[in-house]
One Martini backbone bead per residue (centre of mass of N, CA, C, O) as a GRO file, in nm:
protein
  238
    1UNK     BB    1   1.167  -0.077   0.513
    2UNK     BB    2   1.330  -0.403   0.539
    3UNK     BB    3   1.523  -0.680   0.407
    4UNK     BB    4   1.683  -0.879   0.507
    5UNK     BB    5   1.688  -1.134   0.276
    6UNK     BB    6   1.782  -1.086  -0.102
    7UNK     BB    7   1.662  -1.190  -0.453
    8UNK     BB    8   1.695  -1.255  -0.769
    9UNK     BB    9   1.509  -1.319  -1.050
   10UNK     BB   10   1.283  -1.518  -1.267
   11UNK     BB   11   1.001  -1.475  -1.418
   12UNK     BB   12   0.741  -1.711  -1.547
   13UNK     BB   13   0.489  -1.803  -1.347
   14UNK     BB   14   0.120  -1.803  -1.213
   15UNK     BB   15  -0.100  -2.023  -1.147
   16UNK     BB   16  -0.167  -1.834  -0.879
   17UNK     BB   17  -0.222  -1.624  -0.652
   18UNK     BB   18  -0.018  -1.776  -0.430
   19UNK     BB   19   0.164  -1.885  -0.690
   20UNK     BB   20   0.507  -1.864  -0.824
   21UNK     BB   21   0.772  -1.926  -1.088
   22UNK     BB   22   1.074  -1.915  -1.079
   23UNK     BB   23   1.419  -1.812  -1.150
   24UNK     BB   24   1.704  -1.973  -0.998
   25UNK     BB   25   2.036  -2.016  -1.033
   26UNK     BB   26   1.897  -2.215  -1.275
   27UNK     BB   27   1.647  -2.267  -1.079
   28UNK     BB   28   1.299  -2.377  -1.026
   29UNK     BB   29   1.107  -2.184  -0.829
   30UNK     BB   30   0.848  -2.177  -0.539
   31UNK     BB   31   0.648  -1.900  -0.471
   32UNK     BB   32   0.544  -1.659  -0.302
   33UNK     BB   33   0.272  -1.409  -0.320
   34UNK     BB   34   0.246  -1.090  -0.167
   35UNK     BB   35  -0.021  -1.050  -0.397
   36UNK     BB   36  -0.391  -1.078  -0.447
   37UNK     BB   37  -0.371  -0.983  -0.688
   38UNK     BB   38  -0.310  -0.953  -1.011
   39UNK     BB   39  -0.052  -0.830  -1.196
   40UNK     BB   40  -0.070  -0.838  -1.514
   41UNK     BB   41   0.147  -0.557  -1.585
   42UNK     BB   42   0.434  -0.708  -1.406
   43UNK     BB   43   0.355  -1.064  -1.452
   44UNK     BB   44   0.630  -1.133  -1.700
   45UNK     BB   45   0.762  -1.352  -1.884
   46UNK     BB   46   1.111  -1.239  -1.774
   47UNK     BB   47   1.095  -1.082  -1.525
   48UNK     BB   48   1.242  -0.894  -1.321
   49UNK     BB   49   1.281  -1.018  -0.955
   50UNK     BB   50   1.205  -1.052  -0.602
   51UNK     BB   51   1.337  -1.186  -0.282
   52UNK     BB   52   1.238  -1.311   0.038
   53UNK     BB   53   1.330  -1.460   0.254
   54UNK     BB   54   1.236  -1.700   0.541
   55UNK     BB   55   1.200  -1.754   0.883
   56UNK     BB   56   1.025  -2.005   0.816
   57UNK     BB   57   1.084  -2.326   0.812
   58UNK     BB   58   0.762  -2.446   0.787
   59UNK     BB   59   0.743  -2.333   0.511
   60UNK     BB   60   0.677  -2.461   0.178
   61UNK     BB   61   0.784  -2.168   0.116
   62UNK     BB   62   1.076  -2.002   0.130
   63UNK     BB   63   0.998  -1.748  -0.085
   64UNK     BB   64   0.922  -1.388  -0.159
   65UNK     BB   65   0.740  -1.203  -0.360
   66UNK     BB   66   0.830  -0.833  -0.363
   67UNK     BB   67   0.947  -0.761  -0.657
   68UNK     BB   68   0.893  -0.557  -0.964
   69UNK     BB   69   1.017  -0.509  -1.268
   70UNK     BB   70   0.979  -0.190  -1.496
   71UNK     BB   71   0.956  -0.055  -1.743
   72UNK     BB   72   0.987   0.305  -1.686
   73UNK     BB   73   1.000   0.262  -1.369
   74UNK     BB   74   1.077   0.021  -1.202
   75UNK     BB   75   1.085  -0.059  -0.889
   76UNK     BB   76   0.805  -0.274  -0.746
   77UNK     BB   77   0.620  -0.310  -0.501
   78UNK     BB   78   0.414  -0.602  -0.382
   79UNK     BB   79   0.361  -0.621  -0.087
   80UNK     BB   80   0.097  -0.576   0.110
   81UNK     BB   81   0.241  -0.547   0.400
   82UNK     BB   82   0.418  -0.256   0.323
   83UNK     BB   83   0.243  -0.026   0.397
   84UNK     BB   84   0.164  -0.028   0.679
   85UNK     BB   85   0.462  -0.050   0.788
   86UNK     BB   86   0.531   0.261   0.646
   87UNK     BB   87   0.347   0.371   0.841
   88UNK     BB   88   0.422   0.307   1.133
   89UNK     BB   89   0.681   0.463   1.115
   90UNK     BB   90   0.614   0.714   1.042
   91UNK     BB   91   0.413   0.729   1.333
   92UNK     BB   92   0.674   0.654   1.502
   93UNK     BB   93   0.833   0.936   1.435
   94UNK     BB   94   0.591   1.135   1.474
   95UNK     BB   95   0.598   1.057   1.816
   96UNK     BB   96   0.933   1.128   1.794
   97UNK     BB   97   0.988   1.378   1.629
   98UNK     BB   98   1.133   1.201   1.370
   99UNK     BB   99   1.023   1.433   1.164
  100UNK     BB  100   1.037   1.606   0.881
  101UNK     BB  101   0.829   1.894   0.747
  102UNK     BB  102   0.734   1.691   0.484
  103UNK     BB  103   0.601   1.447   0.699
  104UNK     BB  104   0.385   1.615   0.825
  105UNK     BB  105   0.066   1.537   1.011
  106UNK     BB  106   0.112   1.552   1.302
  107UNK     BB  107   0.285   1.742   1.568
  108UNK     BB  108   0.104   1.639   1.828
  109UNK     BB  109   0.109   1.321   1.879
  110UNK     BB  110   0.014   1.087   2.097
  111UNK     BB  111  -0.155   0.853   1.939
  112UNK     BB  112  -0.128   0.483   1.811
  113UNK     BB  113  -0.345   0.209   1.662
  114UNK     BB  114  -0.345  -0.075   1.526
  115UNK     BB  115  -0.637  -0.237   1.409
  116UNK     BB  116  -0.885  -0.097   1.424
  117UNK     BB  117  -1.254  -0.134   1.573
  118UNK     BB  118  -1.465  -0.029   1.322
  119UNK     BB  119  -1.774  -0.202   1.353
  120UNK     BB  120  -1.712  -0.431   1.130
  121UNK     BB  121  -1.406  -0.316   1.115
  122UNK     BB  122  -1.063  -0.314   1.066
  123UNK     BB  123  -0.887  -0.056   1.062
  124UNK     BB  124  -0.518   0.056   1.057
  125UNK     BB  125  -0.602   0.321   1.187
  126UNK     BB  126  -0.561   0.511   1.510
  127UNK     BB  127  -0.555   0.841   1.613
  128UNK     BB  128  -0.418   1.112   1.832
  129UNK     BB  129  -0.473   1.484   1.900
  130UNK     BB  130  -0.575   1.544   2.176
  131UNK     BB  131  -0.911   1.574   2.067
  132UNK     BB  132  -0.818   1.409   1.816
  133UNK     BB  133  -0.980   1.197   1.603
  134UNK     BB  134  -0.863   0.910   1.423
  135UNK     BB  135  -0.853   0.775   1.103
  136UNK     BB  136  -0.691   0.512   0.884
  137UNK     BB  137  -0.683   0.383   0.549
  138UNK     BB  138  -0.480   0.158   0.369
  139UNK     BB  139  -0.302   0.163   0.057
  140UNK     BB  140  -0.189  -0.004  -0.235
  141UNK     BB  141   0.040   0.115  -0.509
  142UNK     BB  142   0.092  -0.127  -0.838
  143UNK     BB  143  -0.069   0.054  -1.065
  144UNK     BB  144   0.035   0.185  -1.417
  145UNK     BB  145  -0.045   0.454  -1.624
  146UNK     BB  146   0.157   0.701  -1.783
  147UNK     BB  147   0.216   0.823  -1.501
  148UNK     BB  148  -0.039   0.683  -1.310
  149UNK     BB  149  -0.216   0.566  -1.032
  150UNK     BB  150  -0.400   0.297  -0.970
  151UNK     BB  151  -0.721   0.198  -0.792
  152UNK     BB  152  -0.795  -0.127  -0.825
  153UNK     BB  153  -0.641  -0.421  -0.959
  154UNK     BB  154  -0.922  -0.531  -0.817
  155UNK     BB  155  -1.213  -0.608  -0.683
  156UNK     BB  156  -1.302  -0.410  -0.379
  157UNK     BB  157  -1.543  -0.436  -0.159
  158UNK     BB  158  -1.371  -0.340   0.113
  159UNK     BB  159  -1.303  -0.072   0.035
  160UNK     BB  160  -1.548   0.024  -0.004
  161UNK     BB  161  -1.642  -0.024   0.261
  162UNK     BB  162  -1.401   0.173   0.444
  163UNK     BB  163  -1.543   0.436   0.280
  164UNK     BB  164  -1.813   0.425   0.444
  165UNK     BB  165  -1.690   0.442   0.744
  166UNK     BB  166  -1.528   0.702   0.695
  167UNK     BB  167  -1.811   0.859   0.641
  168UNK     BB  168  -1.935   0.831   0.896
  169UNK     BB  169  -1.716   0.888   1.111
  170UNK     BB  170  -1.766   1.201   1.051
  171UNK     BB  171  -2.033   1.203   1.225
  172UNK     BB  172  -1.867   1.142   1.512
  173UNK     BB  173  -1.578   1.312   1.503
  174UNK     BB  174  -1.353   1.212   1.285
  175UNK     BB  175  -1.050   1.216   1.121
  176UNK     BB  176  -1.006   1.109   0.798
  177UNK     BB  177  -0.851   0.856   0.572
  178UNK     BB  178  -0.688   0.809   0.269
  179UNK     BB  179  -0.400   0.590   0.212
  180UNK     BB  180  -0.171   0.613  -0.060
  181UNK     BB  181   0.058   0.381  -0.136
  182UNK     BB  182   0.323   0.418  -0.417
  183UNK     BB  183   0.546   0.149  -0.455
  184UNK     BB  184   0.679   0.386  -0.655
  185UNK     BB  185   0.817   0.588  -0.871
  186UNK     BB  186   0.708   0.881  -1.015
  187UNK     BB  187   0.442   0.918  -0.839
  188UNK     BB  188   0.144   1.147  -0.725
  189UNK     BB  189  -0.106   0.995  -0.825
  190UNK     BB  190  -0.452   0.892  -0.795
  191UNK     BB  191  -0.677   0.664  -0.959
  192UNK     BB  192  -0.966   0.540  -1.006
  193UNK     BB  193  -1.037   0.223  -1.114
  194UNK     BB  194  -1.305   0.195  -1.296
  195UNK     BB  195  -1.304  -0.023  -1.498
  196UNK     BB  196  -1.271  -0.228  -1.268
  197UNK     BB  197  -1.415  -0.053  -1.018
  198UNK     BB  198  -1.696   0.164  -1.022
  199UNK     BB  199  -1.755   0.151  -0.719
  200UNK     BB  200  -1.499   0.256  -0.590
  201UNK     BB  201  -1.511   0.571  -0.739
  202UNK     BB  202  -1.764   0.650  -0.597
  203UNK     BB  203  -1.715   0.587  -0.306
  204UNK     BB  204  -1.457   0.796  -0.306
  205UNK     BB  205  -1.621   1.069  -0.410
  206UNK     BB  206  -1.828   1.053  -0.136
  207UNK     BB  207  -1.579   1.085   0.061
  208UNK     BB  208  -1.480   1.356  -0.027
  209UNK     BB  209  -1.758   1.532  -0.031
  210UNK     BB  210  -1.755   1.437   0.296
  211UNK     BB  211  -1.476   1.466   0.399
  212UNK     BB  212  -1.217   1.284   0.335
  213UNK     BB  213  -0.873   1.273   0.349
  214UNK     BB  214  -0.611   1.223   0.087
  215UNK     BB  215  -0.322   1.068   0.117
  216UNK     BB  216   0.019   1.075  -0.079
  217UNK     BB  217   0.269   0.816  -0.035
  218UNK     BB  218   0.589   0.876  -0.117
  219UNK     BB  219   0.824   0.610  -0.241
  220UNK     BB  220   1.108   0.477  -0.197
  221UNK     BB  221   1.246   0.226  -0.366
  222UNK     BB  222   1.421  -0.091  -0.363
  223UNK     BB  223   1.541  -0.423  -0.352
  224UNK     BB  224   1.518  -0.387   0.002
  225UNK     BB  225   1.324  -0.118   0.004
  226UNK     BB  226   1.115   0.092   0.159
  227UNK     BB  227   1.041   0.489   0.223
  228UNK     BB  228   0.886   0.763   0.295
  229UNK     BB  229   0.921   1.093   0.105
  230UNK     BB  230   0.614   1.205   0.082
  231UNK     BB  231   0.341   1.397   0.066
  232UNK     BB  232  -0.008   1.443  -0.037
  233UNK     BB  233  -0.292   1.655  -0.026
  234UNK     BB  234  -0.610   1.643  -0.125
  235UNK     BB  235  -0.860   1.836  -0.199
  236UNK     BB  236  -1.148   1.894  -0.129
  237UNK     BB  237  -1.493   1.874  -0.230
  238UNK     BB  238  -1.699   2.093  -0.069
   0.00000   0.00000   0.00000
């Protein structure tokens, strides 16, 4: 995943969740934040950001702020909609076979398509592998505490909902995933965030121990670009 036209500035303040104020070739400029979440341990007054213009002329904000600089970790992607894209990439790599034997997940993957219908809720993937059905629910991780990622950086019962779905989903004969697309670099494992949400963490251990299976993807970051080099699957608690 790549952004055709990129800039860097100056994060300022937060006003609300959709809308931070940047410093931009030395004047204050309104952008849109692509990430409804907190981002309170990222989005501090003077860290450089980046910025992704948009190509939508009727837009009230010109620019999208999708990166945010780390010390000690670096470019961080906050984007919500970059996991799902850098998912989709990589399962169309594995269904035209063009994909390194390190990022195989289904060897002989026939058929998948996003924003599934199942249930009450909308998954992000369904996926075909011969007579074998796939769920896949992806997450994007942008909260970092001392070389760990935690998920969700706030109370997200949505997730609850999906991890319950596809708890379920596994008793009608579905292989489920909980994907974990990792936003930085330097992260190999995502630990749920009790803290905040311990209805999530509760969760999370339920699907795992009725077989939901747990995948790390982690992602080179750069300040144009996002994409997948490495998986790691959990093993399950069975």
């Amino acid at each position: 995943m790549r952004y055709k036209k990129t800039l860097k500035a100056e994060f300022l303040s937060r006003p609300n969740r959709f809308i931070a104020k940047v410093l931009l070739n030395g004047k204050e400029e309104t952008v849109h934040v692509k990430n409804t979440g907190r981002c309170r341990e990222l989005l501090i007054p003077g860290v450089k950001v980046v910025l992704s213009e948009s190509e939508k002329a009727t837009r009230k904000t010109k620019y999208d702020l999708v990166c945010v600089y780390k010390t000690g970790v670096g470019w961080i992607n906050i984007d919500s909609q970059a996991p799902n894209q850098v998912v989709k990439e990589w399962l169309v790599c594995q269904l035209s076979k063009n994909v390194t034997k390190e990022l195989l997940l289904y060897p002989n993957l026939d058929f998948f398509k996003p924003e599934y219908v199942f249930g009450s809720s909308r998954l992000d993937f369904y996926l075909e592998e011969g007579e074998e059905k796939c769920l896949m629910e992806v997450k994007g991780v942008t909260l970092e505490r001392e070389g760990i990622g935690y998920f969700p950086d706030a109370p997200t019962l949505r997730g609850v909902k999906h991890l319950e779905e596809l708890t379920q989903a596994l008793d009608m004969g579905y292989q489920c995933y909980l994907a974990f697309v990792i936003q930085m670099e330097g992260i190999s494992v995502v630990e749920p965030n009790v803290d905040t949400h311990p209805e999530f963490g509760e969760a999370l251990l339920r699907a795992k121990n009725a077989g939901v299976h747990i995948l790390y993807l982690m992602c080179k970051v750069t300040e144009e670009s996002m994409e997948i080099t490495e998986i790691r699957e959990e093993k399950n608690m069975l």
